[in-house]
N, C-alpha and C positions, 0 to 999 in steps of 0.2 A: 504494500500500500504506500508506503515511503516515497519507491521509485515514482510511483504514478504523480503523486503530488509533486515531489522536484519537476516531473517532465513537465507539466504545468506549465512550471511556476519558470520554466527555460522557456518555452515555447513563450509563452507572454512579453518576456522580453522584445518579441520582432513587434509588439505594438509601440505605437511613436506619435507623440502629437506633431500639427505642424502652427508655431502661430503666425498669424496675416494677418499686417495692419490694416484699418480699417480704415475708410473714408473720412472716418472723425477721429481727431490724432487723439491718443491716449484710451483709444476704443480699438480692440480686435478680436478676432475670431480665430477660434482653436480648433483645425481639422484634425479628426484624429483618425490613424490608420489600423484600423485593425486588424488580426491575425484570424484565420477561417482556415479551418480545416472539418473532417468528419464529423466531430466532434459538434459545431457549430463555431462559435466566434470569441473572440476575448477583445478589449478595447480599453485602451490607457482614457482615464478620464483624467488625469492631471499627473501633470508632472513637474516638480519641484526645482531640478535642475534645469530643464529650459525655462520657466518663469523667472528663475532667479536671472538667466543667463539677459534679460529683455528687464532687468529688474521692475517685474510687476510683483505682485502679491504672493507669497509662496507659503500663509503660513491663514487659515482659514477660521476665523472664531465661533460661526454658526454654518449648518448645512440646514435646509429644509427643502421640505415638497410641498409645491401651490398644486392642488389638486381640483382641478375643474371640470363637473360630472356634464355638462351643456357646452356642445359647438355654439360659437360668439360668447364666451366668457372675459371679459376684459377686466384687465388686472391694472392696474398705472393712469397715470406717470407718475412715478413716485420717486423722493429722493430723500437725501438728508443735509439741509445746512453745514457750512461751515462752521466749527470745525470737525462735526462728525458726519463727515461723507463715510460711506461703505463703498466697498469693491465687489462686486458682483460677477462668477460665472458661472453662468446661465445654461443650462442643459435640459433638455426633454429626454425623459425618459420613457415616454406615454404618449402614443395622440403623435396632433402635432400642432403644431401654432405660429401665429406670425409676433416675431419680438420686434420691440421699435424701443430705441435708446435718443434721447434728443438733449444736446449739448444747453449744458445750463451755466458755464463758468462768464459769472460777469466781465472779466477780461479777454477772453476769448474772440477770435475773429471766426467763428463757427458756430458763436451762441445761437439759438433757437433752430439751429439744422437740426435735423433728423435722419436716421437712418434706419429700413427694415430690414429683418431676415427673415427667412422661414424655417421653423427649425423643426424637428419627429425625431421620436424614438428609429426609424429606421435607417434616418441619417446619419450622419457623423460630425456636423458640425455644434460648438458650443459660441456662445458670445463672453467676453473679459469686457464687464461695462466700469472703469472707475470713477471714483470720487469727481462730482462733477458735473454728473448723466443723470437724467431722469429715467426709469425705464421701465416699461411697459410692454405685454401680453395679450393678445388674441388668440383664443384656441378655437380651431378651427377642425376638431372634428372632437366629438363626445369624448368621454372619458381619459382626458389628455393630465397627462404630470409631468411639473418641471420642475427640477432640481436646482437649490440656489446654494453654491456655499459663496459663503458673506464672510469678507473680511472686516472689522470693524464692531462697534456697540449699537444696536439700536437705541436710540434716545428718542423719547416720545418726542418732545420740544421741540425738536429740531425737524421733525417730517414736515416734507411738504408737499403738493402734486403741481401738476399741470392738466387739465381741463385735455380730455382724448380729442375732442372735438374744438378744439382751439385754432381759430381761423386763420392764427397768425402762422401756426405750425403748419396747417394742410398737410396733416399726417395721412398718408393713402393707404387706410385699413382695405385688406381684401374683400370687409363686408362689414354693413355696421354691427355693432355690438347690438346683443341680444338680454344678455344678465350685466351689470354695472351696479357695485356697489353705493350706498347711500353717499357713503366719502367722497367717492372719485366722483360719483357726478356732481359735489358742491363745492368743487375748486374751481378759483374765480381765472377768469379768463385774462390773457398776458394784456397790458395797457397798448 
C-alpha cells in the first residue's frame, strides 16, 4: 500500500501551475496543468514556490466555499478598504460561473475597468484578485461552488460593494442576475 501512495504522490508532481498576467496589473490568472492518466486526473491548485517566485500571496489565512444552488446567482462587488484589503484566489470547483474583478485603487490609471472570466469545475483556470479589486460572481449553471482562499482579516468596517448594475462600470454579465442579495442590491451607485 506504501508503494501505491509514493507513486501518487510522484506522478503528481508533473502537475504545474502557469501564472498570466492579466489585463489589470496586479490581477492574474492561474492555469493549471494537470496530470490524467487511467486512473483519472490530479491538478496542483497552488503553488507556493511560483507565487513567491511573482511575489504575490503564498501564505492563505481563510479558504471557503460560496455555494450557489440557482443559475444567475450573483455574488459582489465586494471589497475591503484600506488598510484591510484581502487577496483572493478564486477557483470553481462546481458548476461554472462568470467572475468579474473591477479595479478600485484610487490612484490607479485603471480605476473603475473591469475585467470577466469564465471559470467550471471542468476547466483549469483560477483568478489571483489582490488588494485593490472588487470582485464579483455569476453562476451560471445550478449547483455551482467556488473556492476562495483569502489572504488577509475580514473586518466588518471596512466592507464595501459596488452596485452589479452600475452604469459607470457597464459590466457585460452573460445574463442578468436572477437571486441578489439584500446587501449587494443596496450599494449606492459610483458619482
Amino acid at each position: 500500500m506504501g508503494g501505491k501512495a509514493l507513486r501518487a504522490h510522484s506522478d503528481a508532481r508533473g502537475s504545474r501551475v502557469k501564472i498570466v498576467p492579466a489585463s489589470l496589473e496586479g490581477v492574474f490568472f492561474i492555469d493549471r496543468e494537470p496530470v490524467a492518466d487511467a486512473r483519472g486526473s490530479f491538478v496542483r491548485l497552488f503553488d507556493g514556490d511560483e507565487f513567491g517566485k511573482l511575489e504575490l500571496a503564498t501564505r492563505f489565512d481563510q479558504t471557503s466555499i460560496s455555494h450557489s444552488l440557482r443559475r444567475g446567482t450573483l455574488r459582489g462587488m465586494h471589497y475591503q478598504e484600506d488598510p484591510h484589503g484581502e487577496t483572493k484566489l478564486v477557483t470553481c470547483v462546481r458548476g461554472r460561473g462568470f467572475d468579474v474583478v473591477v479595479d478600485v485603487r484610487p490612484e490607479s490609471r485603471t480605476r473603475w475597468r473591469w475585467l470577466g472570466q469564465e471559470i467550471s469545475a471542468s476547466g483549469t483556470r483560477a483568478i489571483y484578485v489582490p488588494p485593490g479589486f472588487a470582485h464579483g460572481f455569476l453562476s451560471t449553471e445550478d449547483d455551482t461552488a467556488v473556492l476562495y482562499q483569502i489572504a488577509g482579516e475580514y473586518v466588518p468596517s471596512a466592507a464595501r460593494g459596488l452596485r452589479w448594475d452600475d452604469p459607470r462600470l457597464a459590466i457585460a454579465w452573460p445574463a442578468p442576475p436572477a437571486i441578489i442579495s439584500a446587501r449587494d442590491r443596496q450599494w449606492a451607485l459610483l458619482p
